[in-house]
N, C-alpha and C positions, 0 to 999 in steps of 0.2 A: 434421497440422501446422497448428498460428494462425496467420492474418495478423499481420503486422506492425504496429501498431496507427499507426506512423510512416505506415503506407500510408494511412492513412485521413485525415492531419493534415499539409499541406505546412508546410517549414518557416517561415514567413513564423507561420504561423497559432499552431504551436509555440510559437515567439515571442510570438506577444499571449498566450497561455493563460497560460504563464510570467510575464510581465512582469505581467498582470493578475489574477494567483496574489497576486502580493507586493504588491501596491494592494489586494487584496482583506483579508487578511492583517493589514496597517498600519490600513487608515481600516476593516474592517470593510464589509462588502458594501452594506447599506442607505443608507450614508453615500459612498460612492462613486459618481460622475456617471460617466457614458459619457465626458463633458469631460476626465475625470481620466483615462481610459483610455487615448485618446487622445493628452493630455500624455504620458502616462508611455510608450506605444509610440512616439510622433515619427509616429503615422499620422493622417491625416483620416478626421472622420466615418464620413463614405460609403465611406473604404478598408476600416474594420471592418466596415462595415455588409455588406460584400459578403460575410461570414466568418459574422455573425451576425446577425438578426434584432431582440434586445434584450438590452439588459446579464442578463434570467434565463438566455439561452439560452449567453451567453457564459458564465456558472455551470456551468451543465449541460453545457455539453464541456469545462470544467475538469474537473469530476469525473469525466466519461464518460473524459475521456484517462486520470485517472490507475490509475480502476480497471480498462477494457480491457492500459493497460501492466503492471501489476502480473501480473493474473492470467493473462495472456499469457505473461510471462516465468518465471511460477511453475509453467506448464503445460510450457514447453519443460523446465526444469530437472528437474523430476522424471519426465519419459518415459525409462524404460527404468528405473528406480531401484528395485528392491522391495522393502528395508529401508525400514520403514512409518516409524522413526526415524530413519533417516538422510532418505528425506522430508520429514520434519518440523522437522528441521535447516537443509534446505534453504530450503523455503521462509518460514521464520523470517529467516534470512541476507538473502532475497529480497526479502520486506519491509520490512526493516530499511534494506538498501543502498540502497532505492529512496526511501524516505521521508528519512533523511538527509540526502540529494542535495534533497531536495525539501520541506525543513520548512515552506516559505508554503502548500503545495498541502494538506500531512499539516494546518495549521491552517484552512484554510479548509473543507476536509473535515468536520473536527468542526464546526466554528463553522457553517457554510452550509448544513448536509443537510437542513435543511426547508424553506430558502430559496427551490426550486423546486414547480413543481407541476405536477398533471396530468399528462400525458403523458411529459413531461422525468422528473420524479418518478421512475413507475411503470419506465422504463430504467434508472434508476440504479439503482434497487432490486433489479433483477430483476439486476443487476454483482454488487449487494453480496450475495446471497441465492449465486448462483453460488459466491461466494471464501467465506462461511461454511460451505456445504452440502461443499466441498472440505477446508475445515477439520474440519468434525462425524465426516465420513467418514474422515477421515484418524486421527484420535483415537480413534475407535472402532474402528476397526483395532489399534491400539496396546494399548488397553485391553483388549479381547478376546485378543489375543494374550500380553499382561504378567496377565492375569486379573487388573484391575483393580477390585474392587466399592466399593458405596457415593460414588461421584462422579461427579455427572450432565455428561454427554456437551454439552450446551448451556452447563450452567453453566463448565463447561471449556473451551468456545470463546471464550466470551465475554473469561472472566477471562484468556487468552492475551492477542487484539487490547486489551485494556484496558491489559497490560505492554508490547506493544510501539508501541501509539498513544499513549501517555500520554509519550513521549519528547519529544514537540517541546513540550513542559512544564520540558525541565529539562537533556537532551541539547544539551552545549556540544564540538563537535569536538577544537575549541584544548585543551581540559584534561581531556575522559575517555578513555575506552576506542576503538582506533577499530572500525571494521564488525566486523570479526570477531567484536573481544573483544568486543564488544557483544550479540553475535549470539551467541557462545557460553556468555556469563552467563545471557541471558537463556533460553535453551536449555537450561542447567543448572538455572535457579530452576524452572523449569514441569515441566520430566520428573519433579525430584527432590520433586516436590511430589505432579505425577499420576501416577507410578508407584512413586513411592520409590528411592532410592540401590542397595539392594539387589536392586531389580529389577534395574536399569540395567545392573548386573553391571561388566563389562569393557569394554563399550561405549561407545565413543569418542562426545566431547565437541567436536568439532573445528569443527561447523557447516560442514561442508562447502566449507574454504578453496581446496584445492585447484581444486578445479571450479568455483567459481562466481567469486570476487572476481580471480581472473588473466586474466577475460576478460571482455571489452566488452558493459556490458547495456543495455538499453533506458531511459535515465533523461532525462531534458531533454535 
């Protein structure tokens, strides 16, 4: 069982990461003072300072939170689960639900990921490397199992997180699809492409509603 990623981050702190998600977001990281951070929490200085070290570091547990909660909540979801596609259902749903909830975080993500360095860096990496290698491995299951040839395992990771990152580009809650259907389209366009419709056979397309969206996940 993963910790709690909540264990690691008191609410107060939640709070600034969030609020300084959506200033990071709006004015763009470079272009944002600690001052602004500040304004925009209602805290002093020195009350941030006691949380973080420097506006890079406050970056770098933006991202540390969002990919520790992701991939936490994607590890709990799929234990016990051995259908490698309904897996894959999952934590598509998983992703989807969490970024949603979270589109300043999903844009600061893209926009920020070289923002830090050093050490900071080399963590975050090593999150992101984790939730691929989960991804590659998961696909390659599928593949192997559906006797998938001719499309590479990487190039296949990639062009997944590329369909379901590329949402806070265009993803408007008030007038599309919501989590599910979203989660189930895009779950449909990716199988039906990586293993073909006639693989897929009879097997349901559901994204895994039942079990996952009826119950309370780890999101801000």
């Amino acid at each position: 069982m993963h910790a709690e990623p909540q264990s690691r981050y008191d609410q107060k702190l939640v709070h600034v990461l969030k609020t300084s998600a959506a200033v990071f977001a709006e004015n763009g990281y470079h272009s944002t003072s600690m001052r602004d951070i500040s304004r925009a929490t209602k805290m002093s200085l020195s009350g941030l300072y006691y949380y973080f070290k420097s506006k890079e570091e406050l970056l770098f547990l933006i991202q540390d939170y969002c990919f520790s909660t992701v991939i936490d909540d994607c590890r709990r979801l799929l234990e016990g689960v051995d259908d490698p596609i309904r897996r894959l259902k999952l934590l598509i749903e998983n992703h989807l639900n969490y970024f949603v909830n979270n589109m300043n975080e999903m844009k600061v993500l893209s926009h920020e990921a070289n923002s830090i360095s050093r050490d900071m860096f080399r963590k975050v990496n090593t999150k992101k490397r984790q939730y691929v290698d989960l991804v590659m491995n998961l696909l390659d299951e599928i593949a192997r199992e559906n006797r998938v040839d001719g499309v590479d395992i990487r190039v296949a990771t990639f062009s997944l997180f590329g369909m379901m990152n590329w949402i806070y580009n265009w993803y408007d809650p008030r007038k599309d699809l919501d989590v599910a259907e979203l989660s189930r389209n895009i779950t449909r366009l990716f199988l039906s492409g990586f293993v073909g419709e006639k693989a897929l056979g009879a097997k349901t397309l559901d994204a895994g509603r039942e079990s996952h969206l009826d119950r309370a996940v780890s999101i801000w």
